[in-house]
Each structure stands twice: as structure tokens, then as C-alpha cells.
BALUMDO-114973 format. One record per residue (C-alpha): residue number from 1; residue in one letter; x, y, z. Coordinates in steps of 0.001 Angstrom, whole numbers, plus 500000, padded with zeros to 6 digits. Example, Ala and Ser with C-alpha at 12.3 -4.5 7.8 and 13.67 -1.06 7.14 Angstrom:
2
PT   pos   code     east    north       up
PT     1      a   512300   495500   507800
PT     2      s   513670   498940   507140
This chain:
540
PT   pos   code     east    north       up
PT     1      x   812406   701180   980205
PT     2      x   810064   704122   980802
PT     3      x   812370   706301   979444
PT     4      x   812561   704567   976216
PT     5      x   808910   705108   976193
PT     6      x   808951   708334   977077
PT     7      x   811741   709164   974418
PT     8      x   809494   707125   971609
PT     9      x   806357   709014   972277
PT    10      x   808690   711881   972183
PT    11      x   809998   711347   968926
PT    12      x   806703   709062   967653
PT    13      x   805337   711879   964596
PT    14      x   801525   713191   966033
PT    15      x   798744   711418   966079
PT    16      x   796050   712406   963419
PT    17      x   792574   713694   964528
PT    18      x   789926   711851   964498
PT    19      x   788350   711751   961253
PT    20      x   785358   713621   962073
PT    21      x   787493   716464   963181
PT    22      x   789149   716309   959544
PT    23      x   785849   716902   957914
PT    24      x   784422   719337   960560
PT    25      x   786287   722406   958106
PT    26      x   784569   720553   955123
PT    27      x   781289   720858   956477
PT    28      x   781376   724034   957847
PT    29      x   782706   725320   954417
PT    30      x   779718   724458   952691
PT    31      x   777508   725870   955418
PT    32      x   778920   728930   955158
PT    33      x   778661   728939   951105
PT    34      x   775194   728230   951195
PT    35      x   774928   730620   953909
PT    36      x   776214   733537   951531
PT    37      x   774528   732222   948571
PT    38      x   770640   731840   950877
PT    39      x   771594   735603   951962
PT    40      x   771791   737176   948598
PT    41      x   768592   734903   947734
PT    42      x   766583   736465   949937
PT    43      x   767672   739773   949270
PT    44      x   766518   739150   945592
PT    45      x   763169   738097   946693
PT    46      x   762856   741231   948950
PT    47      x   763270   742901   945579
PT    48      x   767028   744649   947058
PT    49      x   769731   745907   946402
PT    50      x   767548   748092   944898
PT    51      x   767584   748466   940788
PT    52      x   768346   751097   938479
PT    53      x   768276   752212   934802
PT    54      x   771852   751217   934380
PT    55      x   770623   747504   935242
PT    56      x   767383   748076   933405
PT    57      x   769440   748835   930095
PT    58      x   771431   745576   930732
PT    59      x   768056   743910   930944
PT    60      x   766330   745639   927911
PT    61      x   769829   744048   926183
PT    62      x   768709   741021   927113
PT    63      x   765463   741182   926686
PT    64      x   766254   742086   923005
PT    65      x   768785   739351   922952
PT    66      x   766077   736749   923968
PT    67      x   763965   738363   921026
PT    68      x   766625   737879   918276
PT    69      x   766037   741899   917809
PT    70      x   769441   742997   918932
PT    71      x   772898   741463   919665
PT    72      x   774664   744368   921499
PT    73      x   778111   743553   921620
PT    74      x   778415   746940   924232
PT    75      x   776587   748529   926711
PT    76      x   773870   750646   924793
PT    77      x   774622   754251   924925
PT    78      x   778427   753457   925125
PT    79      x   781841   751866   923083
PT    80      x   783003   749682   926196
PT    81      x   782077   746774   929069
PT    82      x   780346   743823   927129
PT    83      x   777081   742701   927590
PT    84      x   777934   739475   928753
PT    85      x   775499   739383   931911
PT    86      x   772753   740414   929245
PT    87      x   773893   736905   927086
PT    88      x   773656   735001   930241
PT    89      x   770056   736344   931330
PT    90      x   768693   736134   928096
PT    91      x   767585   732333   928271
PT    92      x   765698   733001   931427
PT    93      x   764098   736217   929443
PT    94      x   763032   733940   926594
PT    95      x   761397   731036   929073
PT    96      x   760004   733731   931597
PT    97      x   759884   736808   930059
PT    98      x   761793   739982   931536
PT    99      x   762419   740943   935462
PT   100      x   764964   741988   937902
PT   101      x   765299   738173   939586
PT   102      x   765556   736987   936076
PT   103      x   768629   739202   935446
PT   104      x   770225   738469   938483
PT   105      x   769680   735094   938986
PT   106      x   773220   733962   936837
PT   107      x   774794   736940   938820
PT   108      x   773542   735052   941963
PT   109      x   775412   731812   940261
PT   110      x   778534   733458   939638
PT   111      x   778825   734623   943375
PT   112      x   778122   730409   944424
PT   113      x   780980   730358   941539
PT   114      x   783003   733041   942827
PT   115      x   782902   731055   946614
PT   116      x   784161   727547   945167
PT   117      x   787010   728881   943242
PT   118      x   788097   731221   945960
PT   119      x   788017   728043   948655
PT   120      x   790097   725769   945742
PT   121      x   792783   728820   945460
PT   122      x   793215   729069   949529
PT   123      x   793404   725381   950242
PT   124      x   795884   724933   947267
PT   125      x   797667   728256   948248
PT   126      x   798114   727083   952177
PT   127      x   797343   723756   952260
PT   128      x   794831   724963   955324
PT   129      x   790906   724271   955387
PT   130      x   790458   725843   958461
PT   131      x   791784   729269   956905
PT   132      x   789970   728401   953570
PT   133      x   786897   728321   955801
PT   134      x   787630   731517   957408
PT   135      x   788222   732917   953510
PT   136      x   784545   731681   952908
PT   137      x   782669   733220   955904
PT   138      x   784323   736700   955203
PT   139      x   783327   736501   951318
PT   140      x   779903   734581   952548
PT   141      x   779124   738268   954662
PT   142      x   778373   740982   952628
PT   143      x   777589   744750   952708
PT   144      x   775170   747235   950443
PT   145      x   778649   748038   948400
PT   146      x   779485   744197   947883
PT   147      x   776207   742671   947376
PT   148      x   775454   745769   944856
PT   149      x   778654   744596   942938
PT   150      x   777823   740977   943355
PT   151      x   774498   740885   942214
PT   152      x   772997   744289   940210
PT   153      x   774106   742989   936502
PT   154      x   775003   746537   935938
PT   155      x   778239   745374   933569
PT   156      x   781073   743777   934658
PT   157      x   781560   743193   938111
PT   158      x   779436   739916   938917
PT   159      x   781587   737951   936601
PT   160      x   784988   739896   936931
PT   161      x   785903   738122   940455
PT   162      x   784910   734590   940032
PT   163      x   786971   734891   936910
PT   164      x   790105   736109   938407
PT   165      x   790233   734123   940662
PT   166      x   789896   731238   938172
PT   167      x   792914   732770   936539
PT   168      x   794861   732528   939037
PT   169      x   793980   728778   940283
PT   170      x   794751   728098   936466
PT   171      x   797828   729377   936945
PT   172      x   798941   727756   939869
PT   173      x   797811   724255   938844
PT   174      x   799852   724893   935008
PT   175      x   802970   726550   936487
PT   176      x   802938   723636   939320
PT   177      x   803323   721138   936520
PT   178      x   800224   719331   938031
PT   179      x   798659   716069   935322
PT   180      x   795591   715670   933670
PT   181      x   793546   718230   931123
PT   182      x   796696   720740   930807
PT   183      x   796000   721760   926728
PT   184      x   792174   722285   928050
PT   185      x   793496   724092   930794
PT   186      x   795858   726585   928775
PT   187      x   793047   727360   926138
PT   188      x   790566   727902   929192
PT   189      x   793047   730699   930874
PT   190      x   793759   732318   927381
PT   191      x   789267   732410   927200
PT   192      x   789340   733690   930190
PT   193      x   791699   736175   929531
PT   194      x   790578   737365   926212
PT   195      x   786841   737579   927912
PT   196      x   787275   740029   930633
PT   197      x   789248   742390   928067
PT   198      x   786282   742221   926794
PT   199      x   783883   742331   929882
PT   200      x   785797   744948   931729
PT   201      x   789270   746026   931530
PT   202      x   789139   746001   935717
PT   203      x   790588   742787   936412
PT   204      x   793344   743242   933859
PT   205      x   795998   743642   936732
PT   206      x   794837   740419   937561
PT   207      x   794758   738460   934608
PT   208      x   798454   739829   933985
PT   209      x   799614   738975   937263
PT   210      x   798926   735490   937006
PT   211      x   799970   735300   932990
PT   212      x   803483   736087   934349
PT   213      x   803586   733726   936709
PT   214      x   802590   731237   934095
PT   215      x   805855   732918   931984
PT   216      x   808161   732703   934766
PT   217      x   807397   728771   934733
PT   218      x   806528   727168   932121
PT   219      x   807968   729218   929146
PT   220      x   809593   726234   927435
PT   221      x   805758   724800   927085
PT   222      x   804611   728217   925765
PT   223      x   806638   727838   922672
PT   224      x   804484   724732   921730
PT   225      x   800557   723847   921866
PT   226      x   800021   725343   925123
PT   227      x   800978   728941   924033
PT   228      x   798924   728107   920768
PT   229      x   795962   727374   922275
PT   230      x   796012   730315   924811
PT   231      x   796577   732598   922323
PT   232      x   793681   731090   920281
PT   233      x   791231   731071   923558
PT   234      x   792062   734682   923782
PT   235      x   791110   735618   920776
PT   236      x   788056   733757   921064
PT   237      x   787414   735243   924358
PT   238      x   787984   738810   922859
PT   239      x   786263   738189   919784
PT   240      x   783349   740568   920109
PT   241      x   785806   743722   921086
PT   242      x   787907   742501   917732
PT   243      x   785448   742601   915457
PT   244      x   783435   746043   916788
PT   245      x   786767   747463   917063
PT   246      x   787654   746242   913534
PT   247      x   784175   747001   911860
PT   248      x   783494   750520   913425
PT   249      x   787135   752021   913442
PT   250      x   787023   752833   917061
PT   251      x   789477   752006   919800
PT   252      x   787564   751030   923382
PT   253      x   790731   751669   925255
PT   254      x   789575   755047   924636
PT   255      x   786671   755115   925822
PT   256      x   787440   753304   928933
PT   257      x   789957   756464   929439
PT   258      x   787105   758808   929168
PT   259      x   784139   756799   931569
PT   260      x   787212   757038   934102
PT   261      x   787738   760366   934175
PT   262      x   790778   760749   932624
PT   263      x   791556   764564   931805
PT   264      x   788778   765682   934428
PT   265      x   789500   767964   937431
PT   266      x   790251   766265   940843
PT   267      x   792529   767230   943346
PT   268      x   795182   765399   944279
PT   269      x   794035   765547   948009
PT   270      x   790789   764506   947031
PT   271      x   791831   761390   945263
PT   272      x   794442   759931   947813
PT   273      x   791372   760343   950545
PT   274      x   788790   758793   948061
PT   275      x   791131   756424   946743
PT   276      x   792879   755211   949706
PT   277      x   790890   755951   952890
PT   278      x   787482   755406   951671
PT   279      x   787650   753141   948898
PT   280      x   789395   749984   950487
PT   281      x   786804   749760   953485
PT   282      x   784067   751087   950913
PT   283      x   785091   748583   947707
PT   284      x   786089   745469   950271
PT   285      x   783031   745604   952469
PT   286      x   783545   746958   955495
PT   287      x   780722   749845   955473
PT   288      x   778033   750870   956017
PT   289      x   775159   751488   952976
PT   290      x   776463   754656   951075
PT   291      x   779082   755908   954007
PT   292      x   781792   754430   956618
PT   293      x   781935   755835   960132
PT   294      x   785132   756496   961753
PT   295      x   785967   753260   962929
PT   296      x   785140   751315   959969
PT   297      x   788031   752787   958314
PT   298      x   790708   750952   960305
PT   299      x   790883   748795   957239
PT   300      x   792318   751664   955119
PT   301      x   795258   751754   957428
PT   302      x   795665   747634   957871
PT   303      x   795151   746944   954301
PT   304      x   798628   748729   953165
PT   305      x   800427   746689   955829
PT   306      x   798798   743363   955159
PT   307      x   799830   743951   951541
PT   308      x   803455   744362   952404
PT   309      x   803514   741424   955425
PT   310      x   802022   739910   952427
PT   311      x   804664   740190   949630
PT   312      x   807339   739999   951978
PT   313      x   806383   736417   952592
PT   314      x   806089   735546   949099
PT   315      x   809597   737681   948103
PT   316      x   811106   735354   951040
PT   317      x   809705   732070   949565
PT   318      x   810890   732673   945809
PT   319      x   814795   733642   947290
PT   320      x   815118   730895   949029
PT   321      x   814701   728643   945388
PT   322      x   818047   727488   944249
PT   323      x   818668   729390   940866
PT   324      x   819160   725784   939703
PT   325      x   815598   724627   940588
PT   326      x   813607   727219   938498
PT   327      x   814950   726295   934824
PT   328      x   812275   728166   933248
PT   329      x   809860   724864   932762
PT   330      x   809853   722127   935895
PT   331      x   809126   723958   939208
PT   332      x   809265   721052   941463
PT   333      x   808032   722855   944873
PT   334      x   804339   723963   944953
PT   335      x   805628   726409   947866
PT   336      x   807859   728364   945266
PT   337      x   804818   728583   942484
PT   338      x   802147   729532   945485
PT   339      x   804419   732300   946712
PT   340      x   804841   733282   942794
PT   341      x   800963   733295   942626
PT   342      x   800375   734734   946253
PT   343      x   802989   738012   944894
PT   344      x   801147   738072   941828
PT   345      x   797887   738429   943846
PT   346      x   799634   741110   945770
PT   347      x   801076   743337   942523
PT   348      x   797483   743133   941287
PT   349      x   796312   744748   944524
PT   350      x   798893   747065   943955
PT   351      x   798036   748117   940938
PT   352      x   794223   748357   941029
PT   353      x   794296   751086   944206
PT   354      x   796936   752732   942582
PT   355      x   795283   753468   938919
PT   356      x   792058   753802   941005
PT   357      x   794067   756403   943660
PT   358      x   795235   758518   940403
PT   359      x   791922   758549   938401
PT   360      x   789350   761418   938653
PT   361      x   785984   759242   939641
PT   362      x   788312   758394   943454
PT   363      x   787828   762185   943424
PT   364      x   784887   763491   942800
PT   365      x   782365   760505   943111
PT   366      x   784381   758045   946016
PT   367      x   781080   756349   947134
PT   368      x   779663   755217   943953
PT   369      x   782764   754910   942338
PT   370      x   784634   752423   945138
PT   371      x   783018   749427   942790
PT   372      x   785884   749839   940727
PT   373      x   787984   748170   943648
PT   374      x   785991   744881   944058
PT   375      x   788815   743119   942413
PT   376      x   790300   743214   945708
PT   377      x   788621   740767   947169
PT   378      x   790190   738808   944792
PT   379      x   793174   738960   946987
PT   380      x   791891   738272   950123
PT   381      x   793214   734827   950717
PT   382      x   796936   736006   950384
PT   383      x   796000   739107   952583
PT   384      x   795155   737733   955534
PT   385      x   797401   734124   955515
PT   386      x   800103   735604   956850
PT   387      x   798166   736744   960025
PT   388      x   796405   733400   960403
PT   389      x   800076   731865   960260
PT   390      x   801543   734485   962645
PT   391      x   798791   732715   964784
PT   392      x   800708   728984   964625
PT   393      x   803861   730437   965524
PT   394      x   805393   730015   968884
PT   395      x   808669   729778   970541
PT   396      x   809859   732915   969912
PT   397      x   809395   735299   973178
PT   398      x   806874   737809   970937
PT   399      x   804879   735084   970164
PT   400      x   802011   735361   972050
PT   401      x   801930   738904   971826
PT   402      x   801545   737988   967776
PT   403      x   799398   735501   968163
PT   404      x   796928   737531   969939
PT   405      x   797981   740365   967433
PT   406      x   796408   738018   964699
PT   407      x   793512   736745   966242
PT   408      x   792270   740324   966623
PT   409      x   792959   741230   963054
PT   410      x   791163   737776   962158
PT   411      x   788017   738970   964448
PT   412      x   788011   742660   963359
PT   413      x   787632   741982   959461
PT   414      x   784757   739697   960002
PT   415      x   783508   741506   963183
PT   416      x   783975   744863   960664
PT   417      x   782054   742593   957622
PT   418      x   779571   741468   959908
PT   419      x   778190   744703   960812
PT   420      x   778327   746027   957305
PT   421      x   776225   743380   956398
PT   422      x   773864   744009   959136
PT   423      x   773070   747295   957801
PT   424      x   772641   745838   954574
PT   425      x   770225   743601   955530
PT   426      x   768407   746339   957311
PT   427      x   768193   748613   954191
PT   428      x   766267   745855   952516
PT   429      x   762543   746655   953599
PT   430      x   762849   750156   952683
PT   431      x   764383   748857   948674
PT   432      x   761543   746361   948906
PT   433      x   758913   749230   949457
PT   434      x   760304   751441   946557
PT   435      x   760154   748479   944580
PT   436      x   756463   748048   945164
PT   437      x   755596   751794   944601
PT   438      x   757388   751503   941261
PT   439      x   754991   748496   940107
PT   440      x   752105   750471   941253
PT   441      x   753311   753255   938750
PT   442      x   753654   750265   936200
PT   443      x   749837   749425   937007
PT   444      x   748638   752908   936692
PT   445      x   750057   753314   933367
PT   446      x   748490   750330   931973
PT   447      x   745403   751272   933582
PT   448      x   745399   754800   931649
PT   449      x   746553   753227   928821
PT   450      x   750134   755325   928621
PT   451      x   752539   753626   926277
PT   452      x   755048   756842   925666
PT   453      x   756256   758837   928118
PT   454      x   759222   761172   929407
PT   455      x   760870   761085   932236
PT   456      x   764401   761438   933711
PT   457      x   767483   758914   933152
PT   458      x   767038   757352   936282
PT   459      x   763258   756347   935670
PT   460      x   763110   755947   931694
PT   461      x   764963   752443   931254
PT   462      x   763478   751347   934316
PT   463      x   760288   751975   933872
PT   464      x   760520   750237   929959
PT   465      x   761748   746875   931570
PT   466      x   759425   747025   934429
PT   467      x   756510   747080   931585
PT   468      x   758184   745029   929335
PT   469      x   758232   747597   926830
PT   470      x   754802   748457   927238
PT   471      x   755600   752161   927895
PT   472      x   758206   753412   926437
PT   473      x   760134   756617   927792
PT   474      x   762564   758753   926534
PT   475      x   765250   760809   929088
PT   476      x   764687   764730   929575
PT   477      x   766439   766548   931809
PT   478      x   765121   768652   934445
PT   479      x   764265   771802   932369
PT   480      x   762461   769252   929944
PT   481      x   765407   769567   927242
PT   482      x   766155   766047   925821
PT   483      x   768336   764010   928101
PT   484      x   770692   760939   927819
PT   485      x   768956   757931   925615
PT   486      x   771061   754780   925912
PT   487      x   768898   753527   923108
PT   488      x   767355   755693   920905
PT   489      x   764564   753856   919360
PT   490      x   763097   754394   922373
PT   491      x   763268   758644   921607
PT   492      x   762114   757925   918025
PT   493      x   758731   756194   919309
PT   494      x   757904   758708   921968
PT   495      x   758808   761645   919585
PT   496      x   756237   760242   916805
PT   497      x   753347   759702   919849
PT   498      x   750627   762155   919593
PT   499      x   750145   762884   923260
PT   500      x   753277   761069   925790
PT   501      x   752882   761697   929414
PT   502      x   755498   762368   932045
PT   503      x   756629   760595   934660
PT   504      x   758763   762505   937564
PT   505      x   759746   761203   941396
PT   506      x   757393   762888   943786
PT   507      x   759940   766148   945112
PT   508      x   762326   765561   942381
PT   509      x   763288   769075   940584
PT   510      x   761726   767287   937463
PT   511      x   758191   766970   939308
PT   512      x   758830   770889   940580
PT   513      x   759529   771700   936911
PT   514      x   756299   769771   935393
PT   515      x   754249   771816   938425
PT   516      x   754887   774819   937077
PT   517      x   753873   773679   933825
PT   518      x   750482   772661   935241
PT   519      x   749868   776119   936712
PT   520      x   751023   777917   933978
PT   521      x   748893   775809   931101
PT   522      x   745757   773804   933652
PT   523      x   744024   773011   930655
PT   524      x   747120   770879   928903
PT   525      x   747698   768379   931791
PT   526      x   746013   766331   933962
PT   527      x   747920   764954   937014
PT   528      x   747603   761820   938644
PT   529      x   749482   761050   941826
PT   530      x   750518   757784   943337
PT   531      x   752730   757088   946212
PT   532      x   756192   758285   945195
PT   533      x   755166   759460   941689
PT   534      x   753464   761996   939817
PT   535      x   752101   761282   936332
PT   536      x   751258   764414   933980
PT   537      x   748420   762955   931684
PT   538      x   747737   765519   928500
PT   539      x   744346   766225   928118
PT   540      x   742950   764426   924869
């Protein structure tokens, strides 16, 4: 009799938790969301990551936008990345008027965006919230690389992640044959699509990753409405590239070639190390502001084998499929189309570090130029499942020597994150300070009643949005020789002013160069000085 027991308790499937254990994940998901969305808040209110002219000329766009002036299909100054941050600020522009917060505040939306969609694509990928709630707190964490790419609407990158990852939980839920909206869902993957060609060629590898999957599958339904309506929701998406490209002749592919450095000099030495041992810990948040020490780069070395761990699972998932079960329209295990969507994840990786690896900018500018790999984090979920289900596995007589293998993986990326974002957080008061010395320039201008002015690239645009194009300043270079205008209006005005000032960092070669000016002609200039900038007034 107690045997029979024994052997039916045995046998009896396990019990279920409790149900407050089964929403503990739940909850602590959306702690850790608002978490990462209350941390980038406050660094916008602290006035960091700090801005730039690039981010300024995004926010003149909208600013003009909001005006009904201008309807800049590109970046001023430049034939490719669309404006589309500048389209979504430009509401808050017309209520508010122009700023920094105002800019970012759909960027900061986006990220909340980016957080949800990520979660939906791990839970559906694994079927486990306590991994999706690992996913979160990693992308919740940020450092000065991530949060700059997140949040600085300096073209592209605050809506190029949130969107790929859409893509690909599009995909999964259309190649998985699940019910309910499918038409909507086809035309929204085709907008999507046809957008980000638009927005930034950068998460191409992404959006053609998941279209194969979504070819693989469901051909058969292709050939009817569905492929009708992506193809019209790309072109829709596309639209403004179509008709620029169709109106002024020129082909933005081109362009894009050029901004990358194609045809520039760069070893090859140089671009392996800036493309593949700085640029993963750099572009995926593991850094320090500006630099990595030695032992943040660990992830340089892990990332390569997480990718393969990573497509070796998925290869082994799609081989085991009968050749009967995938007939080209009816996949009937969500395994087989997550492991197609988990190697398409992986071959977008791929791709992205190595076009970034081969191009000129991993080179010669690896810091600054690591942005052009936060796509990764795109991939992230299907990275690091296989280690968190190395964790589950026992029996075998190495398992607890791979359990404990992934646990420490698991802690050192968000140990690694953690710190990164520590130093983020701690280069805040010194953005928030610069910030304030820049309105007191603002102030002083008004107060002297400046409205033209030169100065260099990186304080012209600026300065204009700061004032709300109140001053206006045009870009010389440091021997006072005209410099780079992204929009020349801006040139034109100060050109017909009677008397502009100049505007130059205090110990910038541009401030040296106006110094020597002063002691050569005194009686032409006036100088005012303020902390952290010197103003050349001419004498009226």
C-alpha cells in the first residue's frame, strides 16, 4: 500500500506553484521597466547625456517642422537617415516650444517601447518569464554609450531597436500561423520595413533576417493579400526616400557608402581591434563613458562564442523538423519557427559586426563610431538563452560544472552592465554643469542683444536651438575660414549682419585664434567672458 503511494507521487506530474510565485516574474518585470525608463528620466532632467549640434540640427528640423517652414525629408546638411525623430518631436515643439527634454521625450517612449517588445519576443521565444525578466534588467541598466544611443535623437538609433525587434515578434507570430489581425499584421511588418530603409539602413540585417523567416514559412500566403499588403506598407514606409530619390536624381545608398567610410584609409589591424574588441563591449554596454578597461572587454571574447552556442541550438532545432512538416505554409511547432527566428537573430548579429569590422569609421574613430552596433542588443534574448538553459540541465556528470559555468556568465553581463551604468550615472553632474554654463551664454547674448554670430560646428546649431533662433550662427573653422553649415540660411543671415560676434569654448584653438585677433586689432573687438566661453563683441 505505501508503495503504491510512493509509486503515484512518483509518477503524479508536479505540483504548480503557488500562484503568487507565478506572478512574482510579472511583477518584477515591470519593476525593472519602470526602473530603466525612471533612470533615463532623471538623466533628462539632469540635462545628460549631454547634447550636441548633431541633436540640435535634429531639433531645429523639428522646430521648423512644428512651424510649417520646412519638411526635411533628410538630415540637413546630408542625402541620408530620415528625420523621423524630428516628426515625432515636433508636436511637443508646437505646444511647448523648442528644448532638449522636448526632443527626447518620444526617444524616452521608444526605449519604454523598445522594453515591452523585447519582454513579448523572449517569453514567446522560450516560453520563460524568469529569463524574460533577466532580458529586462540587463536592457533596464545602461551605460554613457547606450543611453547616448537610446535617448540623444541624433538620427536613427532611438527608433531602430524597438523596431527590430517588432520585426521580428511579427515574424514569429505570422510564420507560427497564430489567429487574429494577420492582414494588419503583414502590412504593419512591410511599414516597418519600408521605414527603417528609410530611417537608417542599420537594422537592415535585421529586418532581412526576419523577412526570410517569414519566406521560409508562409510563402504560399505571400502569393495572396498578405504579400500585397506588405509590399504596399513598404512602400508607404519608404515613401519619403522614393520620392527624394525620384525628384532629386540621387541614390542614398550612396551616400550611406560615403558617411561610412567606404574608400577611406584604415588598416586592417586597426579595424578587427575597433571592430571586434572594442566595439561589442563599447556598442552593447559594457563600458565605461568614452573607454573600456581591460576587464570590461571579456565580452569581446564571450560574445563570438555565445553567437555560435547560439546558432548551434537553433541549426539543431530546425534538423530535427521532418522535411514533411515544413510544406512551405503550416509550421505546426512554435519550437521550429522560434529556432528559425532565434538563427535569424543570430545571422543579423553576424552581419552587423562584420560590415561594421570591414568599414573605415571601426578604424579610425572606434569610440564614437561603436553606435553603429546598437542593433545588437537586438539579439540579446537569443544570446544569452542558451546559458540560462545550460543552467536547468542536470544529469549529465558536467552538469554542475555548466551550471555554475552559466550562472557566472548570467552575473558577469549584468555585474559588467551594472558598473557601466554606474559611471554613467556619475558623469551626469558634470553634463548637467556644462549644460548650465551653455544657458548662461544663451542669457548673455540676449542681454547684449547678439542675434548673429560665428562660431565652430560644435557650438553653432546648438547655440540656435538653445535660443530658439534668437541668435543665429554660422560654422567657421579654426582659422576663421567658413566651416560646415548643415543649413545654410543660417550663413545667409549672419553674412548680411552688419556687425556678428563670435562665440569660441574657453581654450579651444578657435578662442586662441580670436585672441590673437584681439591683440593684433584692440580697437575691433570687445571681449566678454563667462564661465566656459568667450564672446568677441565688435565695437559699434
Amino acid at each position: 500500500m505505501t508503495a503504491g503511494v510512493r509509486r503515484q507521487r512518483r509518477d503524479a506530474p508536479p505540483a504548480l506553484p503557488p500562484a503568487r510565485w507565478r506572478r512574482l516574474p510579472g511583477l518584477l518585470t515591470v519593476l525593472a521597466a519602470v526602473a530603466g525608463v525612471g533612470y533615463r528620466l532623471a538623466l533628462l532632467l539632469h540635462d545628460a547625456p549631454p547634447t550636441n549640434s548633431d541633436e540640435a540640427t535634429m531639433g531645429l528640423a523639428a522646430l521648423h517642422i512644428a512651424q510649417g517652414r520646412e519638411f526635411p525629408v533628410w538630415f540637413y546638411g546630408q542625402e541620408y537617415m530620415g528625420t523621423l525623430e524630428a516628426w515625432l518631436a515636433a508636436p511637443l515643439f508646437a505646444l511647448a516650444g523648442p528644448s532638449t527634454l522636448g526632443l527626447r521625450l518620444p526617444n524616452l517612449a521608444l526605449y519604454a517601447l523598445f522594453v515591452l517588445l523585447a519582454w513579448r519576443l523572449t517569453v514567446r521565444l522560450t516560453g520563460d518569464r524568469w529569463f524574460a525578466l533577466l532580458v529586462v534588467a540587463l536592457l533596464a541598466l545602461g551605460s554613457d554609450r547606450i543611453v547616448k544611443n537610446q535617448l540623444i535623437a541624433g538620427g536613427g538609433y532611438p527608433e531602430m531597436n524597438p523596431a527590430g525587434v517588432a520585426l521580428a515578434l511579427l515574424a514569429y507570430d505570422l510564420a507560427a500561423g497564430r489567429p487574429g489581425r494577420r492582414l494588419p499584421r503583414w502590412a504593419a511588418w512591410g511599414l516597418l520595413a519600408g521605414l527603417m530603409v528609410w530611417v537608417d539602413p542599420l537594422v537592415l540585417p535585421y529586418a532581412a533576417g526576419t523577412g526570410a523567416v517569414l519566406v521560409a514559412f508562409r510563402w504560399r500566403e505571400l502569393r495572396g493579400q498578405a504579400g500585397a499588403l506588405l509590399g504596399l506598407g513598404a512602400l508607404v514606409g519608404a515613401a519619403p526616400l522614393l520620392a527624394h530619390s525620384l525628384t532629386a536624381g540621387r541614390n542614398p545608398l550612396d551616400a550611406v557608402l560615403t558617411a561610412g567610410g567606404a574608400g577611406e584609409p584604415a588598416g586592417w589591424a586597426e579595424r578587427l581591434h575597433g571592430g571586434l574588441l572594442l566595439g561589442p563591449p563599447l556598442g552593447m554596454g559594457f563600458c565605461s563613458p568614452s573607454h573600456c578597461v581591460g576587464w570590461q572587454l571579456w565580452w569581446a571574447a564571450a560574445l563570438p562564442l555565445l553567437l555560435a552556442v547560439a546558432a548551434g541550438t537553433a541549426w539543431r532545432t530546425l534538423r530535427a523538423v521532418p522535411p514533411a512538416a515544413a510544406n512551405g505554409d503550416c509550421p505546426r511547432s512554435t519550437d521550429t519557427v522560434g529556432a528559425a527566428v532565434s538563427l535569424a537573430l543570430v545571422g543579423a548579429a553576424v552581419t552587423t559586426l562584420a560590415v561594421y569590422a570591414a568599414s573605415a569609421a571601426a578604424g579610425r574613430t572606434p569610440i564614437e563610431s561603436s553606435r553603429y552596433l546598437s542593433c545588437l542588443l537586438i539579439s540579446v534574448p537569443v544570446l544569452l538563452w542558451p546559458v540560462c538553459a545550460a543552467r536547468r540541465r542536470r544529469g549529465a556528470p558536467s552538469g554542475a560544472l555548466r551550471r555554475a559555468g552559466s550562472v557566472g556568465v548570467l552575473a558577469a553581463t549584468l555585474g559588467t552592465a551594472a558598473v557601466a551604468t554606474a559611471g554613467a550615472i556619475g558623469a551626469a553632474p558634470d553634463a548637467h554643469a556644462a549644460e548650465a554654463r551653455h544657458a548662461v551664454l544663451v542669457a548673455t547674448l540676449r542681454e547684449h542683444d547678439v542675434r548673429h554670430v560665428y562660431g565652430g560646428y560644435w557650438t553653432c546649431n546648438r547655440l540656435t536651438l538653445a535660443s530658439g533662433e534668437h541668435v543665429l550662427c554660422a560654422v567657421v573653422d579654426d582659422e576663421l575660414r567658413p566651416g560646415h553649415d548643415r543649413y545654410l540660411p543660417y550663413r545667409r543671415a549672419v553674412r548680411r549682419s552688419a556687425a556678428p560676434a563670435w562665440v569660441a569654448p574657453a581654450g579651444s584653438p578657435l578662442a586662441a585664434r580670436l585672441d590673437e585677433r584681439l591683440r593684433a586689432e584692440p580697437d575691433t573687438l570687445d571681449l566678454v567672458t563667462i564661465p566656459g566661453w568667450r564672446i568677441y563683441l565688435p565695437r559699434r
